[in-house]
Residue, then its C-alpha position, 0 to 999 in steps of 0.5 A: x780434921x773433920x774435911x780431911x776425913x770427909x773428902x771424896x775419895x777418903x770416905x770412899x776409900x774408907x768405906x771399903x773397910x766398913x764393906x769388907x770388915x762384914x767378912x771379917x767380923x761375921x764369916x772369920x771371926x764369928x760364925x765360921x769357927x762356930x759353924x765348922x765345928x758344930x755344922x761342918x765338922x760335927x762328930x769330931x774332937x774340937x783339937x781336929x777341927x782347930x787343926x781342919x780351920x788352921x789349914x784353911x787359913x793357911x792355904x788361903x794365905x799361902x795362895x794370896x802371899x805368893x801372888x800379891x807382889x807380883x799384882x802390885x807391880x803390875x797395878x803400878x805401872x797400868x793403874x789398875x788398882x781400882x780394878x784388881x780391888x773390884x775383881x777381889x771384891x767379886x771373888x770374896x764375895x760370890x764364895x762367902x754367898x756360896x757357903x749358904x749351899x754348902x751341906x751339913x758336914x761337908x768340911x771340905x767344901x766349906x775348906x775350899x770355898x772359905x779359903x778363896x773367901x779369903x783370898x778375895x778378902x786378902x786381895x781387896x784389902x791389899x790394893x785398899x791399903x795401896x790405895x791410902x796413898x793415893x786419898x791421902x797425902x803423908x801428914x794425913x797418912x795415920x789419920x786417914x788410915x785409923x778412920x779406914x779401921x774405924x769405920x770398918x769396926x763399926x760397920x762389921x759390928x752393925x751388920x754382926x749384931x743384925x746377924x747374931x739377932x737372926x740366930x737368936x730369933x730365927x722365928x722373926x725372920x721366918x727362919x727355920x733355926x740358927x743354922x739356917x741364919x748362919x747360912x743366910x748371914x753368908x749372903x749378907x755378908x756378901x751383898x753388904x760388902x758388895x754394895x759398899x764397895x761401890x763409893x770406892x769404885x766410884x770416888x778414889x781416882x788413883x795417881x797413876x804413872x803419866x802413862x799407863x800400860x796396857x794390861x799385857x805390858x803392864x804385866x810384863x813389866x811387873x815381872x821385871x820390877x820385882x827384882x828390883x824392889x826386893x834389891x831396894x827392899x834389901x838396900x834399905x835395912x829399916x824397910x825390910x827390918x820392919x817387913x820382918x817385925x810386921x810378919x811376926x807381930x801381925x801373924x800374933x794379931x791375925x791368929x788371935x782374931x781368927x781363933x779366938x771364938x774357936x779357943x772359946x768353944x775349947x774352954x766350953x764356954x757358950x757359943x752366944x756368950x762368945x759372940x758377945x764378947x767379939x760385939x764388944x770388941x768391934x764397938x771399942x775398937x772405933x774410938x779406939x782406933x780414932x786414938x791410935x791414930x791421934x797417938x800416931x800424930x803425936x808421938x809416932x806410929x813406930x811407938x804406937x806399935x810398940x805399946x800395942x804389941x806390949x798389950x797384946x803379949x799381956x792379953x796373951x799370958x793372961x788367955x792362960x789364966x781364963x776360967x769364966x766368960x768374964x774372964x773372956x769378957x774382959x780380955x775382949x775388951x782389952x783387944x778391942x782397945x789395940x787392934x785397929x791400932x797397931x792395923x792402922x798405925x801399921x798401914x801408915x808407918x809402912x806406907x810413910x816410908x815407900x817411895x810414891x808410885x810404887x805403893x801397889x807394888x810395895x803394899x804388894x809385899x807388905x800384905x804378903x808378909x801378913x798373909x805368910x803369917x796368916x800361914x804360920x799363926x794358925x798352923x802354930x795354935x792349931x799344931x800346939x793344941x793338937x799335939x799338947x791336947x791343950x788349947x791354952x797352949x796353943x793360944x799361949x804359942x803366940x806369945x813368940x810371935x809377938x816377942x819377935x816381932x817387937x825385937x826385929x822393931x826396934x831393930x828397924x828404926x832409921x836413924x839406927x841404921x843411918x848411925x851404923x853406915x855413917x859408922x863404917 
């Protein structure tokens, strides 16, 4: 297991996770929240700032989710997915830099500048994701893929706890305060994602097809192969059974990660004790997304989601019932101990069952099922709360997506819908 995990092109590969899980952890899930309500969005009431953070990450997900099919394609057939990796990977980086201009209550450029973050975050892990097919072969897939989220636990929780350190002693680092840290935390993220980009781009060699296509052609035939793979999509019932389960359930996790601190800030609890609650939840989430991956092995990524999904609808209900920040305490640690699973045991499932040279094309409709839910969660919590007055109610909306998703699961499993045509 250990040379599996310490070949080349594996830890180049996963070393892309622990650059890009910075952004994740410091900018989506962390500082941002706090820093467009208390900084961008000062003055207003918190439901319109949930609402004002909602839009952002939809538009982003909207934007990435209609162009990432086609990106895949066009990777496939002119090998090019290192390199739409390496072009994400700049624009992801240059605007999380540029969010260190912008003002105090500004929150329209703070939008906009976070929105393309995201698409180069969302773009990046796409061709990463891609890539898992070409570091590794399909034994190795949920191994492999729990050692990408492991590493990027640990490596966006380190690079966090340096960041909330700089906002707890601005002084040591002769800042002037937290908000001038928050600022700088951006262009952290930036150059740590930047720098551990480079083993990837340097390692991982793609298996390409025997001859690549030109940029131009490359694109063009793109175009002619979405259509075909939507007709395998739909041909084959348990692939397109399990794009849908994975648009709802992944929707849930995505929405819980981006708006938790912000449902925090809504309860009143205070800002550093939030903070710790999401350092808790990368440092469990390593070992733990270790053990997804050995659960995978053992009894099958399929089922491995479903006892994720089943914590998740409880940790939901029980977000509810919160009064104190232990409460959130313990409700982190419970998400730390599924959240790299049911992401990497997902990566894996879906990448066991697409046939090989057409992962960029199809990891292309993979990540965008991810981004359309990245549109519907936090519009969803953010509508709720808005409407209801009631930021539990939004958190509890969530609850939908997670029921759905497991339904349409079960619904996907092969040998169900070999049964039904063998049936007919």
């Amino acid at each position: 297991m250990k040379a599996v995990l310490l070949r080349r092109p594996v830890l180049g590969w996963a070393l892309y996770d622990w650059a890009n899980s910075a952004f994740a952890t410091t900018v989506m899930a962390g500082f941002l929240p706090v820093f467009f309500k208390q900084y961008w969005s000062v003055g207003v009431p918190p439901t319109v700032s949930t609402f004002r953070l909602g839009v952002a990450h939809a538009a982003g997900g909207l934007l990435i989710a209609l162009f990432v099919p086609f990106l895949g394609a066009m990777a496939d057939h002119g090998s090019l997915r290192l390199r739409l990796l390496a072009l994400f990977t700049l624009l992801g980086t240059a605007t999380t830099a540029a969010l260190y201009l912008v003002p105090q209550g500004d929150w329209v450029l703070a939008m906009v500048l976070y929105g393309l973050a995201g698409i180069g975050f969302a773009g990046g892990v796409t061709f990463c994701d891609a890539l898992l097919m070409d570091v590794a072969e399909p034994p190795e897939y949920d191994l492999v893929s729990a050692w990408g989220y492991a590493l990027g636990y640990v490596g966006g929780g380190v690079l966090f706890a340096l960041n909330v350190f700089m906002t707890l002693e601005p002084g040591r680092f002769g800042l002037a305060g937290p908000a001038e840290a928050v600022r700088l935390s951006f262009v952290l993220v930036a150059v740590w994602w930047l720098a551990f980009t480079v083993p990837a781009l340097l390692w991982v060699r793609e298996r390409g097809p025997a001859k690549a296509l030109p940029p131009v052609a490359a694109m063009r035939a793109g175009i002619r192969e979405l259509a075909g793979t939507l007709r395998a999509i739909r041909s084959y019932r348990p692939l397109a059974w399990f794009l849908l389960a994975y648009w709802l359930y992944i929707d849930g996790v995505n929405t819980i990660i981006k708006m938790a601190v912000d449902f925090g800030l809504s309860l009143g609890f205070p800002q550093q004790s939030l903070i710790v609650a999401l350092l808790l939840t990368q440092f469990i989430a390593f070992p733990a997304a270790l053990a997804f991956g050995w659960i995978g092995m053992r009894i099958g990524a399929r089922n491995g989601i479903f006892i994720a999904i089943g914590v998740y609808a409880l940790a939901t209900i029980a977000a509810w019932f919160i009064d104190s920040v232990l409460d959130f305490y313990l409700l982190a640690v419970v998400i730390g101990l599924v959240q790299g699973g049911i992401q990497s045991l997902s990566r894996s499932c879906f990448a066991a069952l697409i046939p090989a040279g057409k992962q960029g094309e199809f990891f292309g409709f993979y990540n965008m099922m991810s981004k359309f839910a990245a549109v519907l969660g936090p519009l969803l919590v953010g509508s709720v709360a808005l409407v209801t007055g009631s930021s539990r109610a939004g958190i509890l909306s969530v609850l939908v997506l997670f029921a759905i998703g497991a339904l349409l699961l079960w619904h996907s499993r092969p040998e169900r819908h070999q049964a039904a045509g063998s049936s007919r």
